[in-house]
N, C-alpha and C positions, 0 to 999 in steps of 0.2 A: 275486462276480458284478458288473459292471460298471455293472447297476443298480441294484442295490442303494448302491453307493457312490455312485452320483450321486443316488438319493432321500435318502439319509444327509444329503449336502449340502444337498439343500432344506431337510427336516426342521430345518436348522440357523439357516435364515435366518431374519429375523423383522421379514418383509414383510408379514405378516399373512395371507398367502393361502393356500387350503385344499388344502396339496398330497396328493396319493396317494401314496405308496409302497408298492414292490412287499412288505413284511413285513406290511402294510394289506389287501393282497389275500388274500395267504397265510391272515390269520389269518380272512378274513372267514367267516363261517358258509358264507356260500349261494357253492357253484365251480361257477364259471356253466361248460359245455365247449362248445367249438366245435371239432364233427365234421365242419365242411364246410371247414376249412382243409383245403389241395391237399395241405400238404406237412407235415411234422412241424415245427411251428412253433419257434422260438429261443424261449430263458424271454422276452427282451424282449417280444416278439408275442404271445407268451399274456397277458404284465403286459398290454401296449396295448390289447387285446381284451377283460380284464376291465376293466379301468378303463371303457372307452367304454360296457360295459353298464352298471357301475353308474352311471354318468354321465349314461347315458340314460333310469335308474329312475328316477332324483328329479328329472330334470329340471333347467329354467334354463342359466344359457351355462355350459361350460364349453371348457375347452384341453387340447389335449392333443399332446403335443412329441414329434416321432419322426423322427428325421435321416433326410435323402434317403438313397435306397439301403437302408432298412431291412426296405421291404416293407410299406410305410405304409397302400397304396391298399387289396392286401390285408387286409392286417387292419379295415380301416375297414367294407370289404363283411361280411367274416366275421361281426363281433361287431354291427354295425347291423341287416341284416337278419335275423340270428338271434336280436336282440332285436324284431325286427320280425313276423316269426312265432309267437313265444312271447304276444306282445301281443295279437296278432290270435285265437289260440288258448284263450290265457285268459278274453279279453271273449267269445267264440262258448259257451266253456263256461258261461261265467256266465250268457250270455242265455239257453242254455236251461236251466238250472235255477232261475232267475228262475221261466222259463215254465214248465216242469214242477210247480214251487212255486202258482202263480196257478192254474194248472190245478185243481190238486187242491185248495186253498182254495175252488174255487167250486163245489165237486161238493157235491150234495144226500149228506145222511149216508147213505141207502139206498143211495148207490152208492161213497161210501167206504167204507161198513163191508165192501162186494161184495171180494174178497179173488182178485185177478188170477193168474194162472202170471206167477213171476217171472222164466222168460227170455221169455217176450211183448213183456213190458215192458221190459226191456233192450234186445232188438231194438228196439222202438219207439221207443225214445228214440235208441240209437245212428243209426237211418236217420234221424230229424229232424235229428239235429246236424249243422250246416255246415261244412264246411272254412275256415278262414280264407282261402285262394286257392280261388275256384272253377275247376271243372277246364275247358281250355280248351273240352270240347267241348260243354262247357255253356255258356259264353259264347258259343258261332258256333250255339249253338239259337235264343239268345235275340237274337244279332244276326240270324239269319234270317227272324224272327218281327217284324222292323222294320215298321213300319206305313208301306207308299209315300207314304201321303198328307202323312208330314211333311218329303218331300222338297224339295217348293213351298214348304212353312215355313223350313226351314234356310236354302235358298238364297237368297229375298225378304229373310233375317234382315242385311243388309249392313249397313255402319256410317258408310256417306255414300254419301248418295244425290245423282244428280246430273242435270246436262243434260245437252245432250250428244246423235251422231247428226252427219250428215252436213248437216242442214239447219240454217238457222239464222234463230234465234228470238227478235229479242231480248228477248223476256218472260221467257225462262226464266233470264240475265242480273240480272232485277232480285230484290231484297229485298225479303220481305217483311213487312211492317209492322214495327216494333222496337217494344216497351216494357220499360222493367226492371220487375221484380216492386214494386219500390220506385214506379216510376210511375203502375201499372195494377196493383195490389193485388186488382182486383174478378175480374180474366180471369185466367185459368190459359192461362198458355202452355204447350204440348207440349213433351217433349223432346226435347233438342236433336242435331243431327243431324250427324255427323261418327264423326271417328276413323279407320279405316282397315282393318278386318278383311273376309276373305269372309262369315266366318260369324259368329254372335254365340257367344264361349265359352260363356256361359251360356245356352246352350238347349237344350229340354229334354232332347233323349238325351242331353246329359253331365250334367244334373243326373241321371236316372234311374238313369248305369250311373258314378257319383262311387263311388272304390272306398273309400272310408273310411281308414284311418290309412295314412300314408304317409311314405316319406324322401325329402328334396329335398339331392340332392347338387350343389353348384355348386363347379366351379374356376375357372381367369382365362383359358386360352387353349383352343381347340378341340384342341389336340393334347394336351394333357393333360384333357379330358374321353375323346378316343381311347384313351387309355392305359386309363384308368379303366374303360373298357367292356369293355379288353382282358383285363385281369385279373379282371374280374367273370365271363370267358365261363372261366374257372379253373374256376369253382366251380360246387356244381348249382343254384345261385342262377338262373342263368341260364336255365336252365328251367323251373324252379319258382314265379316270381312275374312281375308282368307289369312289365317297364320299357319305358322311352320314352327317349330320347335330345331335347331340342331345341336348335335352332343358328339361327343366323342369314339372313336371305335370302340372306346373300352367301355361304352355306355352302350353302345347302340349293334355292337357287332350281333349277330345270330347263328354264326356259325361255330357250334361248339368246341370243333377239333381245334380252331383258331382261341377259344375263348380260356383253353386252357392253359394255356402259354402264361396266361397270368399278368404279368407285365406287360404296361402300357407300351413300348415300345417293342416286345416280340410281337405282339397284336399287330400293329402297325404295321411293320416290316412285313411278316406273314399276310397278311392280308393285299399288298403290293405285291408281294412275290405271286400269290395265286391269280395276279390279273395278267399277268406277261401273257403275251399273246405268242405260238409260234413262229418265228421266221420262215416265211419258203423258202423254197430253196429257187426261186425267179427273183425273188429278194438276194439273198445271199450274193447269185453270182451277179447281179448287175451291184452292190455294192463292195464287194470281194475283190470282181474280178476272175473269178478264180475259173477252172474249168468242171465247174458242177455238172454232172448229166442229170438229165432228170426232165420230162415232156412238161405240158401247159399248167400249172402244179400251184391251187390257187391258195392264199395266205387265209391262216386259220386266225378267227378273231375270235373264238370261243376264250371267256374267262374256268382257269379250274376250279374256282370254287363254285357252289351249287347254286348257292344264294345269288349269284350275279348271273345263271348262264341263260335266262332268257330276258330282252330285252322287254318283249312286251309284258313281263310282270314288274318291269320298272316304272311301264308307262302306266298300270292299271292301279298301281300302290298311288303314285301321283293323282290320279283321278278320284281316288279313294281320298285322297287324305283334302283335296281340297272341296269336298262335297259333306265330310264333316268337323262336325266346332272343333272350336281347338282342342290341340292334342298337346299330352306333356310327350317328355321320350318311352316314359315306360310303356304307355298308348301306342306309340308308333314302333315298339318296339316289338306291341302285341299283335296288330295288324302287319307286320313284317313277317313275324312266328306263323300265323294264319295264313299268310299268302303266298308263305316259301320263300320271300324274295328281301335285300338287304335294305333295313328302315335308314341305314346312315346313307349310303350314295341315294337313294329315291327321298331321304328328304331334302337333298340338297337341290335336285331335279323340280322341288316345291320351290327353291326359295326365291327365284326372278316374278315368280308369279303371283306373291304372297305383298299382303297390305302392311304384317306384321311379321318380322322374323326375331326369335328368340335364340340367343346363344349366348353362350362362357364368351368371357374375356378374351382368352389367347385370338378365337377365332376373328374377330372381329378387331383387336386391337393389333393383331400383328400382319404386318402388311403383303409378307407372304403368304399367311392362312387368306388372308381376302380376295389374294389373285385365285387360289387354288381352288377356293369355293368360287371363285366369281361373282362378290358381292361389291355393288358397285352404291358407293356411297355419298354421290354427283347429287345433289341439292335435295337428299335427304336427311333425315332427323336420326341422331342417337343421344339415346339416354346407356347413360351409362351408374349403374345404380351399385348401391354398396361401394363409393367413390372416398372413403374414408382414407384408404390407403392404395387409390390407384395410383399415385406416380412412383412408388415402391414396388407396385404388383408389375405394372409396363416396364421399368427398368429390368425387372426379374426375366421378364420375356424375353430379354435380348441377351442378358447373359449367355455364356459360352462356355463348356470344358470339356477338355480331353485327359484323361488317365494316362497314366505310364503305359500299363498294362494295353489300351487301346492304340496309341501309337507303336509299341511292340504287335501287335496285332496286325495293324496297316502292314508296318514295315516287311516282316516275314512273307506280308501276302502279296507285297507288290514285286519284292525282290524273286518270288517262285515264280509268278509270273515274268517279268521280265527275263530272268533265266532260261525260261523254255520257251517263249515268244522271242527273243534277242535279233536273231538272223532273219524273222519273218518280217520284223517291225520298220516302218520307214525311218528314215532318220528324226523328225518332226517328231515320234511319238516315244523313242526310245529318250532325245533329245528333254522332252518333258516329265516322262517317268523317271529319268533320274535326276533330275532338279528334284522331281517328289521326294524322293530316297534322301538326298541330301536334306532339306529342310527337314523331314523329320528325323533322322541324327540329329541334326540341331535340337530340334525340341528335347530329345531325351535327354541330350548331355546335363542341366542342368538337375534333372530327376533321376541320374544314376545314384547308385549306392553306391560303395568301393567297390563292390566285385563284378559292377557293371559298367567301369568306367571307359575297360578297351570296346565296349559300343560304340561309343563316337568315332567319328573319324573326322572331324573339323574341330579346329579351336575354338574357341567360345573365352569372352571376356565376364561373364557371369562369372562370379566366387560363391562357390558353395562352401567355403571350407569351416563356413561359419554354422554348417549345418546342424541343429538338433534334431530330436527323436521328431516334433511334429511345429506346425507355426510355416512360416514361409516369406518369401518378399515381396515388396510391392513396388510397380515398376511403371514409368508413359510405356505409352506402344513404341516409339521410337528408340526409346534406351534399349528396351527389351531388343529388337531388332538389330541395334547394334551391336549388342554387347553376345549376340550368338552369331556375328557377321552373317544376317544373314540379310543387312538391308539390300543387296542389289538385286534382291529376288523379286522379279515382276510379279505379284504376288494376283493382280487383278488377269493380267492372263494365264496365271496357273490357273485361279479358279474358272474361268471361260473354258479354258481344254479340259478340265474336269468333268463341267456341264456339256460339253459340246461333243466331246470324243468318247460319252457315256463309260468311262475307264472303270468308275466302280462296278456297275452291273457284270461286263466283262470280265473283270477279276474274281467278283465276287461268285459268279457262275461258274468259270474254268475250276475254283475251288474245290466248290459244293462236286464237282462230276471229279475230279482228282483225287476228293477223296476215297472216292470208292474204285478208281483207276490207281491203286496208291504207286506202283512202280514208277511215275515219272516224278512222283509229288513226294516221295521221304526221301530221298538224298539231296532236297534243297535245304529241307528243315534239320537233315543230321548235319549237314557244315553249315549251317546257320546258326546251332545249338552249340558246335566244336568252337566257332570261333568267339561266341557269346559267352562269358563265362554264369552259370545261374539262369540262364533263361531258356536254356536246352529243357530243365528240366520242370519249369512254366509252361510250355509248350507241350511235352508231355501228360504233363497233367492236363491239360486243358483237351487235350487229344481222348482222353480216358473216359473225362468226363465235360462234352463242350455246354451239357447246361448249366455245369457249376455254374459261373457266373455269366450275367446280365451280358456283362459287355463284349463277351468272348462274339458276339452277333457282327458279323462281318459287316453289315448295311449299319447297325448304330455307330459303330468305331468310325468306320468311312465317313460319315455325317457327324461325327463329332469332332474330326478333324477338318470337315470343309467346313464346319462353323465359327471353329478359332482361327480360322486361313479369313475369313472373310469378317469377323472381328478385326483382324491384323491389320485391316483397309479403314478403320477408322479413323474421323481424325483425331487426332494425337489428346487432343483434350477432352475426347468423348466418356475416355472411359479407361480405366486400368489394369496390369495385366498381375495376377498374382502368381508366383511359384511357389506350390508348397510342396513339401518333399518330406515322404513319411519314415519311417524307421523302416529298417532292412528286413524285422519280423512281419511286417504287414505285407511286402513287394509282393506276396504271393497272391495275394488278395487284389489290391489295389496300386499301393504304389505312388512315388506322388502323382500332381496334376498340374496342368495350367488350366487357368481361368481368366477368361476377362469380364469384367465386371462394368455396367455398363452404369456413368455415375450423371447423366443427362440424359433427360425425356422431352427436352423443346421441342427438338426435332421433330421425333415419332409422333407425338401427339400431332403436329403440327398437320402431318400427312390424314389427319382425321380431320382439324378442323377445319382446313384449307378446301377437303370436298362437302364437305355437309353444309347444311340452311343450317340446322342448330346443333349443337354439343350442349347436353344437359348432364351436369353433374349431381347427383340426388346421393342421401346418406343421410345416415343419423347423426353422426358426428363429423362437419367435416371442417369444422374450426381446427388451426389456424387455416383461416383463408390465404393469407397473404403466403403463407409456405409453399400451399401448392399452386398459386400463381406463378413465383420464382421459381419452382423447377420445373413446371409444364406449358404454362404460355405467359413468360415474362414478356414475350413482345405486345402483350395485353394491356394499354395502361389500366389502373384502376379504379378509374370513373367507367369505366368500359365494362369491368365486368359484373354482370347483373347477379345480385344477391336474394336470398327471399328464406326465413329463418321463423319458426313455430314452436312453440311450447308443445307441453304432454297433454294428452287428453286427462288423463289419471286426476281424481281430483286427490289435493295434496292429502288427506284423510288416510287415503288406502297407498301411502308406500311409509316405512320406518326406515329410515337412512341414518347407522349412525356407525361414528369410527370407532370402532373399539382396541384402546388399548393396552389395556392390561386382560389376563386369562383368570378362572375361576382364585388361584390360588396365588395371586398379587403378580407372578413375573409379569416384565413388559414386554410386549411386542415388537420383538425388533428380527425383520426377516431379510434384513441386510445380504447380501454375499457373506458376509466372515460369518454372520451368527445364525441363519437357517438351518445350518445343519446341525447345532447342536442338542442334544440330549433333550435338555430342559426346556428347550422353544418348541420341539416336534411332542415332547409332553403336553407341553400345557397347551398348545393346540389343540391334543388330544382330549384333553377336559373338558375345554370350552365347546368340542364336537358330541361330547357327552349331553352336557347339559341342553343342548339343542335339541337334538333328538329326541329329548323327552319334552321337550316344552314346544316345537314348530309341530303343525298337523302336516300330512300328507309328504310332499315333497322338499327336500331341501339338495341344493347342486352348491358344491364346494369345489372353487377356482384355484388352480396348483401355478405355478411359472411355468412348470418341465412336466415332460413324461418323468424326468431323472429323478425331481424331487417328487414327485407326486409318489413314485415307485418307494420310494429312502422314508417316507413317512409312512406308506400301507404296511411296510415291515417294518418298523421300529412300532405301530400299533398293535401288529399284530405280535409280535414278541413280550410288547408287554403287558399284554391282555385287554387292552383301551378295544380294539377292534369289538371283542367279544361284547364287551356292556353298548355299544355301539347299536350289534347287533340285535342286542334284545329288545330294541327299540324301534330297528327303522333294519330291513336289506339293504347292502351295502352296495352298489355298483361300478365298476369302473369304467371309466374312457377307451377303448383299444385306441392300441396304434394304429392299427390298419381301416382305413376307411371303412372296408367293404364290409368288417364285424358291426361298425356301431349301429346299424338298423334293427339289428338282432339286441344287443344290448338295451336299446333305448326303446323295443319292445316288453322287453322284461320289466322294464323300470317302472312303466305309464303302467302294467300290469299289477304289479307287489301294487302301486298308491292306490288302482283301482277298487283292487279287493280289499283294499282298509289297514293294510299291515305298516303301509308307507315305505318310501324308501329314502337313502341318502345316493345321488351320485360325485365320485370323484372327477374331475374334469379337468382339463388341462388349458390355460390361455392359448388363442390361437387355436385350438384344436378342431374337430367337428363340430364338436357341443358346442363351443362360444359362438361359434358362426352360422347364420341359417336356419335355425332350428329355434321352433319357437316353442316356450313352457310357458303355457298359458295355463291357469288357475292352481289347479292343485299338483301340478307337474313341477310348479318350485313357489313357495310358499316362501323360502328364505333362502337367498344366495347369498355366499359368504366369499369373499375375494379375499385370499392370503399372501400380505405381502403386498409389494409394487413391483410389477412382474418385468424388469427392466432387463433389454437385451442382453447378453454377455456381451462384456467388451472386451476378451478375449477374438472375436469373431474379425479377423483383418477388412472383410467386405465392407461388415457395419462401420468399421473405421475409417476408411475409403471414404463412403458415402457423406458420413461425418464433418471430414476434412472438407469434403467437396462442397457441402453446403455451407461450412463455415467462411468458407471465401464467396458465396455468391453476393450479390449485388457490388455495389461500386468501395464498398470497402478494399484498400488494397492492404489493411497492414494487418489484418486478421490472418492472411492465407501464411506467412514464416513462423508464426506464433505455435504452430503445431509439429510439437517434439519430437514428433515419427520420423527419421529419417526416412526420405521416400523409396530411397532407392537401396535402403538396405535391411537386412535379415530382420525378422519380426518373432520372435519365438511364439507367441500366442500366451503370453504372461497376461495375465489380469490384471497385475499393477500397470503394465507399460501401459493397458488400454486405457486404463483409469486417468494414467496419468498425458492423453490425449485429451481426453476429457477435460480434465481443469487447464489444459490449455488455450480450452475454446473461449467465447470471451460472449456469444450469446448466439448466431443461427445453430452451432454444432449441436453445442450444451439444449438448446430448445426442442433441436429433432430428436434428440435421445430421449428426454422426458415426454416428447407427444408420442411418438412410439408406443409405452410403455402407457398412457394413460389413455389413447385412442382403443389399445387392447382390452384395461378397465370397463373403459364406457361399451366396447364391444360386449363383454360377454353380462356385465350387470344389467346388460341391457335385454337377456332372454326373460328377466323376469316380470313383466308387467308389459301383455299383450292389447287388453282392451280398455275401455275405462270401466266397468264391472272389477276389475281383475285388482287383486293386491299382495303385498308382497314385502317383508323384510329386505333390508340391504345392508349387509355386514361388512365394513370396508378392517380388515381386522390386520392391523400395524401401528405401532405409534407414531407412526411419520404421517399417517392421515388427521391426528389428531393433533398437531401440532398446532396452534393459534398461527391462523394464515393471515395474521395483520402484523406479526412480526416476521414473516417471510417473504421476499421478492419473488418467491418461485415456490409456491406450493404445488402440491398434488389434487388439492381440492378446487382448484383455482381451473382446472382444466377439465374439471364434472360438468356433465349436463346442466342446465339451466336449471329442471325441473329437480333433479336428487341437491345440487347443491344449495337451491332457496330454502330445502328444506332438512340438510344436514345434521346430526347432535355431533359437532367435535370431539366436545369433552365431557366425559362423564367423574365421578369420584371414585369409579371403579367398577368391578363387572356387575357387583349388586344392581348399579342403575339400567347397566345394560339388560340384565335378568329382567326389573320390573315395568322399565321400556315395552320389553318383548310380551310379557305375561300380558300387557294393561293391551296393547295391541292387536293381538290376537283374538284375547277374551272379547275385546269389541266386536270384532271382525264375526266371531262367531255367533255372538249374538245378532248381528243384523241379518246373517245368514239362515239364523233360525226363524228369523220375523218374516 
């Protein structure tokens, strides 16, 4: 058995890790059965289903490897919630024979010795004992038993309150009074007021109706949490426990005014801003101070968007969604559009109460989205699936940047304000506001151009003069700080009186009404633009047109600045700061930026594993093991952490795996950096796409590196006619850039192979297509990967990251070996990247090529879904075909299990590849006519 042979191989290794095999399961005492798989499971699926429970018994991270197409998702609901029920079951039995126990301890002896009917007492206990899922119809008793009166509460419970109202005030404009706890030790300030929610997650009907032990499943894109739900609706899971689905606003919003803003973060913003709730004016002046008139005058909680204004269509969407199976977002999104009311804050209202909660990555891995939803992850289970490149994906999460252009933004807004608040303000806040002002002068100084250098007005030890058109530096958090003098700035209670003194909302308000009061608001920004040279007339434009860009958004600039401020508070060795600084024709646009780049995830992860019973890492590829121990929980040793690793279902017959490389007409395949873009490589590309097309049936999907290059070969085909014979063959498709087209596109595509015409799609690594999306049968007959689609190393970040891994573990004489001056100017050369790279000496050099090969096994891996299912696989470069017994470090070497047993390296040229393909097929088709 095919797994057995690849646990053999582990068993063999002596990496120190605690693998499973399937002869480990076999012998184990306890054969845990799962009756709710759909379908008579493969031995593999049974091994991956007992592995995950016992996985899930003892608890802590474990991995567990199951090639695309296996039936992963599957098995994962099977064996999780079947351990999830058994848990739930078990503890119910024990509580009441606890209780039955306690009971009968406290009985006076006259009425133990009293000698019961023993079926009384069995009845009696059997009707006390709970179900581990209550039935629904007992949840909509107890939801109908709601108390109105906390309807006033929930909704008053908002998480920034504001001014605001047609009229205008300017009291409600100012701050007030500031102290830090450090100043004024004697007064207890209140809690601070912000954030962004309708409702508070922690209040109390989700504490009351918290459903106790639970699983938090998270993947990376919404179409693969869609999948997920799809195959959960498989099994009686789906009726049997309560799940919840959560997405994003840009998924889940329903109010259309809101939806067209387009962009994930005006959605966002907009959608906060419509939930401010009025100030009164009994507020105002017992906070103010001030001498407001105005009788018994009660605070208005009403939200202004539509979709949120009644509370009991929050509570009744809740009751809905937990009385039916499970739901994907688009479902809850439908039942949202039906019931008037918003599917994202009422499925959140779902999720304390829910067995199963479904969500993206961010929500769940960043530790601010889990306060904000209120998901509390105290000695329960997450799987975290698609784990191929999670400590890449969590690093990305914590990254940080601000623009020129956004910090000019900040600055002009805070400085209007201040100007015309100055005399109202206490000393404490004017005191703070302009620490603000200064710090960011600092930030900009290093991102001026010439003609913006009289900006600054603080010295800065940063040298820019080494500045090119684009590229940047890389710097510690503490250089950087010193070298813009700007370390003595208490930077932990800036951000405190930021959160605490609400300053952005306040400014960002006084604005928004300023600008339609424009007399007090344009002679800030005319001697702001006089003594700016250049940026008067950024401001102007931006004034003409504020949706040209993205960031012109007062609430994003502000939060991209408290993000680098609170970056800035890391420790020194967490992470790094880049400046890159663009040419002077771009400043209009964008401008440089800092960025911190965040180069360890111990930490983060640690704050997951620290509260859960288990952390389960699942994926198709998530070899090297040992890489992502060291960046994610090296305080893990090795015998510690639990492994469990399966072959393909596919039998070897139905996939053709070969490297091709030479093209019809002899050149060789070399899709290097220097030689991809030439002439004669995107030709003979073009032939070899030729002759496909007449020889593969139905579907074929061809993998590019870039949008860039994929764009630089559809025009050079189409120029020289290759497109057109292409054509005649097979409709052509391409990848969009924008997410939101390829649903549309990848309807067209499944439609031309349906009706018989066939189609070819272009596809980009990394893209939508490689990830999520599955092309099962005739949806890709032959994938063709062009090239070894390896980062730019151009990219300073990847270089960063790079460097950072090449110094992990206890090696100390790797971390000088790397060429890169750290702390000075980087132009974004190719060579210099390159020449990091052969610096490395072996983790740098290893994360570069799993990168680049972990993307391979990504996307070859859309092609061969079931075991039915079969499938060409064109790995088409000559560096695939290289004899991997003369190399240390091939590319072959880091293929799946199941395509590299079964590999053709090398052929005598594309004729073999041609009679390969033909002999393949023609088989194929013949069993398909039997």
């Amino acid at each position: 058995m095919a797994v057995e042979e690849e646990a053999e191989k582990y068993e063999s290794d002596s990496d120190g890790l605690k693998r499973i095999s399937s002869d480990d399961l076999v012998k184990d005492e306890k054969q845990e059965e799962f009756p709710t798989f759909p379908y008579d499971p493969y031995s593999i699926q049974t091994d991956f289903m007992k592995a995950l429970y016992r996985f899930l018994d003892k608890g802590g991270v474990s991995m567990l490897e199951s090639p695309t197409g296996t039936g992963k998702s599957l098995s994962i609901i099977c064996s999780a919630l079947q351990w999830l029920i058994d848990r739930k079951e078990k503890k119910t039995n024990n509580d009441d024979d606890k209780k039955v126990e306690d009971d009968e301890s406290e009985e006076p002896d006259w009425i133990r010795n009293f000698t019961v009917n023993d079926d009384d007492k069995k009845n009696t206990i059997r009707n006390n004992r709970k179900s581990p899922f209550p039935l629904r119809k007992h949840a909509k008793e107890q939801r109908g038993g709601f108390d109105a009166r906390k309807e006033g509460e929930v909704s008053i419970k908002k998480h920034e309150s504001t001014g605001g109202g047609d009229d205008v005030n300017e009291q409600e404009f100012l701050l007030e009074e500031y102290e830090s706890e450090e100043d004024s030790s004697s007064s207890k300030r209140k809690p601070p007021v912000g954030g962004g929610g309708f409702y508070s997650s922690s209040s109390e009907e989700e504490e009351e109706e918290e459903g106790g032990l639970k699983v938090f499943y998270c993947s990376r894109t919404h179409s693969q949490l869609s999948q997920f739900v799809k195959e959960l609706k498989k099994t009686v899971f789906a009726q049997s426990i309560r799940v919840v689905c959560l997405g994003s606003r840009k998924n889940m919003c329903i109010n259309e005014d809101v939806l067209k803003l387009g962009s994930v973060s005006r959605i966002n913003e907009r959608c906060l801003d419509l939930q401010k709730k009025k100030t009164s004016l009994v507020s105002k002046k017992k906070n103010l101070g001030t001498n407001v008139r105005g009788g018994r005058t009660k605070a208005s909680s009403s939200c202004r968007c539509p979709m949120l204004s009644k509370q009991s269509l929050q509570r009744d969407f809740k009751a809905e969604i937990l009385q039916q199976e499970a739901m994907d977002i688009e479902d809850l999104v439908q039942i949202g559009r039906d019931m008037r009311t918003c599917p994202y804050y009422g499925s959140r209202r779902v999720a304390p109460a829910a067995d199963l909660v479904i969500l993206p990555y961010q929500s769940l891995l960043s530790k601010s989205s889990r306060e904000s939803l209120g998901l509390n992850l105290k000695n329960n289970v997450v799987i975290i699936d698609e784990a191929h490149n999670l400590a890449d994906t969590l690093l990305s999460m914590h990254d940080a940047k601000v623009t020129m252009l956004q910090l000019e933004d900040i600055h002009s807004s805070i400085e209007s304000y201040l100007g015309r608040f100055q005399n109202l303000l206490g000393a404490g806040n004017r005191r703070y506001i302009q620490t603000m002002l200064i710090l960011i002068r600092a930030l900009l100084k290093p991102l001026a151009t010439t003609t913006d250098r009289n900006l600054n007005s603080v010295n800065s030890g940063l040298d820019t003069s080494k500045s090119k058109s684009c590229g940047g530096c890389s710097m510690a958090i503490y250089d950087f700080l010193f070298s813009l003098n700007i370390d003595n700035i208490n930077l932990v209670k800036l951000l405190a009186y930021i959160k605490q003194s609400n300053i952005i909302h306040k400014v960002k308000v006084f604005l928004n009404i300023s600008s339609v009061h424009f007399p007090f608001f344009s002679p800030l920004i005319f001697n702001l633009s006089a003594q700016v040279s250049g940026y008067g007339e950024r401001v102007a434009m931006l004034q003409k047109d504020p949706a040209a860009h993205e960031e012109t958004s007062k609430l994003t600039s502000f939060r991209a600045f408290s993000d680098i401020l609170v970056a800035l508070t890391h420790n020194n060795g967490d992470g790094r700061i880049i400046v890159s600084k663009m040419s002077s024709s771009t400043s209009g646009k964008q401008g440089g930026y800092i960025k911190y780049v965040m180069l360890t995830g111990s930490k983060l992860f640690s704050e997951v594993v620290d509260e859960a019973h288990a952390v389960i890492l699942a994926g198709g590829t998530l070899q090297p093991i040992e890489e992502t121990r060291e960046r994610l929980f090296p305080w893990l040793p090795s015998n510690k952490l639990q492994f469990f690793s399966c072959s393909h279902i596919v039998p070897s017959e139905s996939i053709m795996p070969i490297a091709v490389s030479h093209g019809p007409s002899g050149q060789s395949f070399d899709f290097s950096h220097g030689s991809r873009s030439s002439t004669k490589m995107i030709q003979e590309l073009g032939l070899l796409m030729s002759n496909l097309v007449a020889m593969v049936p139905e579907g074929v999907i061809v993998f590019f590196s870039s949008f860039e290059y994929e764009t630089q070969v559809h025009t050079a085909w189409t120029n020289s006619g290759i497109l057109r014979r292409i054509m005649k063959k097979k409709r052509v498709f391409r990848e969009p850039r924008r997410n939101t087209e390829v649903e549309a596109v990848l309807r067209d595509y499944k439609e031309a192979i349906e009706s018989g015409s066939g189609a070819i799609m272009l596809a980009v690594v990394g893209g939508k297509v490689s990830e999520g999306i599955n092309f099962s049968d005739g949806m890709c007959r032959c994938v063709v990967m062009v090239g070894l689609p390896y980062p730019s190393p151009s990219d300073i970040e990847l270089l960063e990251r790079i460097k950072h891994i090449e110094g992990l573990g206890d090696s100390e004489s790797s971390k000088p070996c790397l060429t890169l001056v750290d702390d000075s100017y980087y132009s974004g050369d190719v060579r210099e990247g390159f020449g990091v790279l052969r610096s490395c000496r072996r983790r740098g050099k290893e994360y570069y090529e799993n990168l680049c090969m972990k993307a391979v096994n990504q996307s070859i891996g859309r092609a061969i879904r079931h075991a039915k299912d079969y499938s060409a696989i064109l790995l088409v470069d000559a560096r695939y075909a290289n004899d991997p017994s003369k190399r240390t470090s091939h590319p072959s070497s880091k293929l799946p299990k199941w395509i590299k047993d079964h590999l053709i390296y090398s052929t005598k040229g594309y004729g073999d590849v041609h009679r390969l393909l033909h002999q393949f097929f023609k088989h194929k088709n013949v069993e398909k006519s039997s």
